[in-house]
C-alpha positions as a Markdown table, in Angstrom:
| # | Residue | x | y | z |
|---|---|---|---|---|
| 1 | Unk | -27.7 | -2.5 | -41.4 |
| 2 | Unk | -29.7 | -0.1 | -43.5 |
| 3 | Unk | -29.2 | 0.2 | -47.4 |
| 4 | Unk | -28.4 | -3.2 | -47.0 |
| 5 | Unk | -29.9 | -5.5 | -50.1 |
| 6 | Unk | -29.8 | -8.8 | -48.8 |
| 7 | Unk | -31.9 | -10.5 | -46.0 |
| 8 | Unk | -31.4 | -14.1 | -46.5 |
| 9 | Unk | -31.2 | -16.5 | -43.9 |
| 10 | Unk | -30.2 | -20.4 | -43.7 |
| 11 | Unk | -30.6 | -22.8 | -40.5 |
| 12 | Unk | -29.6 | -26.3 | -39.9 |
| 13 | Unk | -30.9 | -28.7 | -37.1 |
| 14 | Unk | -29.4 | -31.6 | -36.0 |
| 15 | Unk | -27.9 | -32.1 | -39.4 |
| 16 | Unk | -25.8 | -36.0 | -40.2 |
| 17 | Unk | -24.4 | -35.8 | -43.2 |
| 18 | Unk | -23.4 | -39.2 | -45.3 |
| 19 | Unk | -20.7 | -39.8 | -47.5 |
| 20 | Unk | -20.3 | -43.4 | -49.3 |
| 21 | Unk | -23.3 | -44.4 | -46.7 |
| 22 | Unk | -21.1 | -43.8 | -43.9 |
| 23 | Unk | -22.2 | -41.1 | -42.1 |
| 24 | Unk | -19.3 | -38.3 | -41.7 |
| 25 | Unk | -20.9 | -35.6 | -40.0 |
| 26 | Unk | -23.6 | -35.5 | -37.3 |
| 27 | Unk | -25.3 | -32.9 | -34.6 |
| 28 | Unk | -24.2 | -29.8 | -36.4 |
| 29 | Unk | -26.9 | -27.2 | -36.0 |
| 30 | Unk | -26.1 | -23.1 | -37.5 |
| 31 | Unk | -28.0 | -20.1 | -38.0 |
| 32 | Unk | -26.4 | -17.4 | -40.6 |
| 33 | Unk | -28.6 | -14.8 | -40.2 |
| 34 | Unk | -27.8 | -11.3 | -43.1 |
| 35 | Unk | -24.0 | -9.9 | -41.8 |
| 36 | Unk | -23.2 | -13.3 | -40.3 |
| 37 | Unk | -20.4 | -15.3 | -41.2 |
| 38 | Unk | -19.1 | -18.8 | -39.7 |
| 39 | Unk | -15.4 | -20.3 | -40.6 |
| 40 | Unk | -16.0 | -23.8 | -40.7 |
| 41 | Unk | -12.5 | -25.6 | -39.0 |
| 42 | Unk | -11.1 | -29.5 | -38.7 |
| 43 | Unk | -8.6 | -31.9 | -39.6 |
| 44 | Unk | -8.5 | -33.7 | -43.4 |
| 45 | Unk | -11.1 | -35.8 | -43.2 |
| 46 | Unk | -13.4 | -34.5 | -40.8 |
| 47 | Unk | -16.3 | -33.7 | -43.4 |
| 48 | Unk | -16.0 | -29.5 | -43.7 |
| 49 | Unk | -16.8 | -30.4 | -47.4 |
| 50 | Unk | -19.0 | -33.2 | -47.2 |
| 51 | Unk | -21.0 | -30.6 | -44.6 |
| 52 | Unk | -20.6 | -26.9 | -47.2 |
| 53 | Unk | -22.3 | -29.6 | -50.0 |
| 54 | Unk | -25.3 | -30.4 | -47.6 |
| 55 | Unk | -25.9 | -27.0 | -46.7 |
| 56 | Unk | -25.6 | -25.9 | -50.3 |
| 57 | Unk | -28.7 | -28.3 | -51.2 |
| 58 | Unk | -26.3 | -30.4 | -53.1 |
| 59 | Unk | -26.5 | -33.6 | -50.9 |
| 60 | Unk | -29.5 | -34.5 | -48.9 |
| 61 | Unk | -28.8 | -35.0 | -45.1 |
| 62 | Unk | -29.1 | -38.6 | -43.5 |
| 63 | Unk | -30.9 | -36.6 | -40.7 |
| 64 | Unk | -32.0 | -33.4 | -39.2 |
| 65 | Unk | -32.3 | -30.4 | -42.0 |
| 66 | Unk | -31.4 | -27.5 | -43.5 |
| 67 | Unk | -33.8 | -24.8 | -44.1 |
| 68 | Unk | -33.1 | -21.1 | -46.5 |
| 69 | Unk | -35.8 | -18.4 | -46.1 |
| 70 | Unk | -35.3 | -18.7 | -50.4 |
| 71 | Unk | -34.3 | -21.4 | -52.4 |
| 72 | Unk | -32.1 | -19.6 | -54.8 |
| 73 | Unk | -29.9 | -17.8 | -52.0 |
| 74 | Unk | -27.2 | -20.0 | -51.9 |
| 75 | Unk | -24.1 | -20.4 | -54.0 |
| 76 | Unk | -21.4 | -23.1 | -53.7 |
| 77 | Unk | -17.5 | -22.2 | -54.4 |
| 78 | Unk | -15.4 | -25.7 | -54.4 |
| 79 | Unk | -11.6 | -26.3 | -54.5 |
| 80 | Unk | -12.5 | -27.3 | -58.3 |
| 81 | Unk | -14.0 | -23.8 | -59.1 |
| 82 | Unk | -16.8 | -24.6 | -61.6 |
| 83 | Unk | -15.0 | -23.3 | -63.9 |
| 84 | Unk | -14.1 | -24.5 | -67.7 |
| 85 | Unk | -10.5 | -24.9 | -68.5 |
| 86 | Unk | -10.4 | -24.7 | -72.3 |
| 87 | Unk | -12.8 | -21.6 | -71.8 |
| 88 | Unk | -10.6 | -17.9 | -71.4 |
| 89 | Unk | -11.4 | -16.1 | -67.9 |
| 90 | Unk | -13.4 | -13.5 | -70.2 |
| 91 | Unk | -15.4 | -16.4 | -71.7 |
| 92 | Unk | -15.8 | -18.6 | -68.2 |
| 93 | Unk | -17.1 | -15.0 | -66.7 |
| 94 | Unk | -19.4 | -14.2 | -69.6 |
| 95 | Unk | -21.0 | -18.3 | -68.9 |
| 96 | Unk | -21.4 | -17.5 | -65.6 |
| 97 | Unk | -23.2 | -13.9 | -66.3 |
| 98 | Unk | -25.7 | -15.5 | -68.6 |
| 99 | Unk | -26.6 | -17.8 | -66.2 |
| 100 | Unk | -26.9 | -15.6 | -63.4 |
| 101 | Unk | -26.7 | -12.1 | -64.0 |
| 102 | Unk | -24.1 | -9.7 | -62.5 |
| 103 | Unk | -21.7 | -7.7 | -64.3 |
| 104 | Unk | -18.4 | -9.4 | -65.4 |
| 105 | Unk | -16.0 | -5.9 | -65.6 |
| 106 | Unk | -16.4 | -5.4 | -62.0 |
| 107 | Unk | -15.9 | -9.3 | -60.8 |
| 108 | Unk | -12.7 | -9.5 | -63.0 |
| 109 | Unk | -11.7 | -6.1 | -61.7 |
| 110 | Unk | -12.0 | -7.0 | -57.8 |
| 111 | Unk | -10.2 | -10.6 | -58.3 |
| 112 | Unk | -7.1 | -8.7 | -60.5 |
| 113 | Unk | -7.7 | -10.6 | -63.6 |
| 114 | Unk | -7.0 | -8.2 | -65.6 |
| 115 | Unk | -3.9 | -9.6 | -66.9 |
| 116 | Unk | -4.9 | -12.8 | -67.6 |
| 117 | Unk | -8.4 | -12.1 | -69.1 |
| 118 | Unk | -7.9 | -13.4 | -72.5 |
| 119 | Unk | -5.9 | -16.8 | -71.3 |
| 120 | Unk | -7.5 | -19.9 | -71.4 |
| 121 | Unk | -8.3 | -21.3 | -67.4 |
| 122 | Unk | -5.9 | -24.2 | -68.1 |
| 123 | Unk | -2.7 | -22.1 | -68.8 |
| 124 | Unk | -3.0 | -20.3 | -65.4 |
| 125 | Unk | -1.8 | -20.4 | -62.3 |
| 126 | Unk | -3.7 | -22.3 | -59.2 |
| 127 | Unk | -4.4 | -19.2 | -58.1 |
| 128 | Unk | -5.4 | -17.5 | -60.9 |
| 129 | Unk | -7.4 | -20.3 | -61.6 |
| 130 | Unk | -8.7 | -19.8 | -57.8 |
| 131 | Unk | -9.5 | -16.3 | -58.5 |
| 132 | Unk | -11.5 | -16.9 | -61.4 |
| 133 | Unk | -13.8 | -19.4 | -59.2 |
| 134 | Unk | -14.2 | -16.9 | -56.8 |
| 135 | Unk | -15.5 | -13.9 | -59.6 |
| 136 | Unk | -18.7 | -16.5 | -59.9 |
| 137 | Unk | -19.7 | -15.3 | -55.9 |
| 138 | Unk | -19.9 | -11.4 | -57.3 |
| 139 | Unk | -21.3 | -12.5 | -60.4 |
| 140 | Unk | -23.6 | -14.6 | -58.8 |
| 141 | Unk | -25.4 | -12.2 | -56.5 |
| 142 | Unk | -26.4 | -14.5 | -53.8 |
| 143 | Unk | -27.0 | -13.8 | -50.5 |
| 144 | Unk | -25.2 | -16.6 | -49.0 |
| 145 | Unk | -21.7 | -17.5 | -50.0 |
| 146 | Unk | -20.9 | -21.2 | -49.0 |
| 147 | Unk | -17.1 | -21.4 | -49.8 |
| 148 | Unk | -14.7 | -24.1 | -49.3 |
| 149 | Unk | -10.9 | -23.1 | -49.2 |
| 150 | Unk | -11.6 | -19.8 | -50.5 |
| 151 | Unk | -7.2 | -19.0 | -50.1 |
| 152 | Unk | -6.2 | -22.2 | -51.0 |
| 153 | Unk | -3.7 | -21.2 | -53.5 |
| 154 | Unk | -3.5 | -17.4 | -53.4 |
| 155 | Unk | -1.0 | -14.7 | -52.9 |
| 156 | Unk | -1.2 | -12.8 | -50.2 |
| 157 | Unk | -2.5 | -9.6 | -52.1 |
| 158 | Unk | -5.6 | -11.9 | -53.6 |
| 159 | Unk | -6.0 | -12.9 | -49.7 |
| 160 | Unk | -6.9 | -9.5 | -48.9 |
| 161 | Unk | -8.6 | -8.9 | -52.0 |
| 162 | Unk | -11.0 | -11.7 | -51.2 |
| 163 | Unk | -11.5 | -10.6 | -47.3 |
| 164 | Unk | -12.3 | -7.2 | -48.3 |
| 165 | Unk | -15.4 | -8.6 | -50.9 |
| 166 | Unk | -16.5 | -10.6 | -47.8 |
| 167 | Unk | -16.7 | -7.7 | -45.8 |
| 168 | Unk | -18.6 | -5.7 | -48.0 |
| 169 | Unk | -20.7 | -9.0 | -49.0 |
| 170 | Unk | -21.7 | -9.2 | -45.4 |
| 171 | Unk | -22.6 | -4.8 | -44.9 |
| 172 | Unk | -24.4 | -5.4 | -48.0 |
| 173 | Unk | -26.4 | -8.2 | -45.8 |
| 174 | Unk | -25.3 | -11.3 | -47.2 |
| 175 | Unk | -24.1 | -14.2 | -45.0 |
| 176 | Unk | -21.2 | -16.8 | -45.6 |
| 177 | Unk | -19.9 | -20.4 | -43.9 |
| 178 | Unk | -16.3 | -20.5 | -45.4 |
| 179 | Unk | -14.1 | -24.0 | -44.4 |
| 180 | Unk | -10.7 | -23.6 | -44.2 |
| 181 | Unk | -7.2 | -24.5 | -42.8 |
| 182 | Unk | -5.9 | -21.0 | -43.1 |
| 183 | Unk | -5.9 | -17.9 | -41.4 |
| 184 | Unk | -9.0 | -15.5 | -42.4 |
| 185 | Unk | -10.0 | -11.9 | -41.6 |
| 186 | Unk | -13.4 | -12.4 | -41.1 |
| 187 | Unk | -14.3 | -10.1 | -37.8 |
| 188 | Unk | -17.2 | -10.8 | -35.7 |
| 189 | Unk | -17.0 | -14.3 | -36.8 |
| 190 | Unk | -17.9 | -17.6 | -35.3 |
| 191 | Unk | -16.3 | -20.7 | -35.5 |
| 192 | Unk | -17.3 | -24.5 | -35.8 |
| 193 | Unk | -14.3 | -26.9 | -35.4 |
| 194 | Unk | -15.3 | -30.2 | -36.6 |
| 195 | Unk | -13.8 | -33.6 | -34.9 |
| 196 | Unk | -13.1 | -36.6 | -37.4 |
């Protein structure tokens, strides 16, 4: 993979994950090494989220850990997006630039949002609204894209238009665990399929 500007890597062992002290998820152990990428799979229920939020560093595990060769390599995309709804595309993208860098032309550019650049978050479609969550994993720069339901909600031509940045996230050395109940083009993938 030369030229490539990422060389994160994350690992979990033996990882049990709790949720309202019951525990939801147990034995799960991964490697993403730079180029990787895992799509998380199971039923409602069975803890895909519960599991992203562990790995992220945004729950501590009830056993086992999770270890990232650097702390700030990870970035967490939920169903909720993080982003502001009273705040316009422009002005959610500009938040998110100040707090991590990145350039906010090219992020609204490869998520067409264009159109709706000036409307406030809360007048847009889910998918828009989608969309917009998903420009904070460009703006971001972080080698490891932790993504839950990155399609939930968009069209077919956003589909695509979110495959394509994971492929070139992944040449370009970064890594990603996505969970989802739809169909992704992810090649050289693996998959975990989580019981409940």
């Amino acid at each position: 993979m030369a030229g490539a500007r990422h060389s994160a890597t994350l690992e979990a062992t033996d990882l049990a994950v709790a949720r309202g002290g019951r525990v939801i998820v147990e034995g799960v152990s991964l490697s993403l090494a730079p180029g990787d990428a895992i799509v998380l799979r199971g039923p409602n229920g069975a803890g895909k989220t519960t599991l992203l939020r562990a790995l992220a560093g945004l729950l501590s595990p009830a056993a086992g850990n999770v270890r990232v060769s650097d702390d700030g390599a990870r970035i967490f995309c939920g169903v909720l997006n993080g982003a502001k709804a009273a705040l316009s595309v422009n002005e959610n993208l500009r938040f998110w630039r100040k707090l991590y860098g990145g350039e906010v032309g090219p992020a609204r550019a490869a998520l067409g949002l264009e159109p709706v650049e000036h409307r406030p978050l809360r007048e847009l479609s889910t998918g828009y609204q989608r969309r917009v969550g998903l420009a904070r994993l460009i703006l971001s720069q972080r080698p490891i894209w932790i993504v839950d339901e990155p399609t939930a909600g968009l069209d077919a031509g956003a589909t695509v238009a979110f495959e394509r940045l994971l492929a070139e996230h992944r040449a370009d050395g970064g890594a990603a665990i996505i969970a989802t109940h739809e169909p992704i083009e992810a090649p050289d993938s693996r998959t975990l399929e989580l019981a409940q």
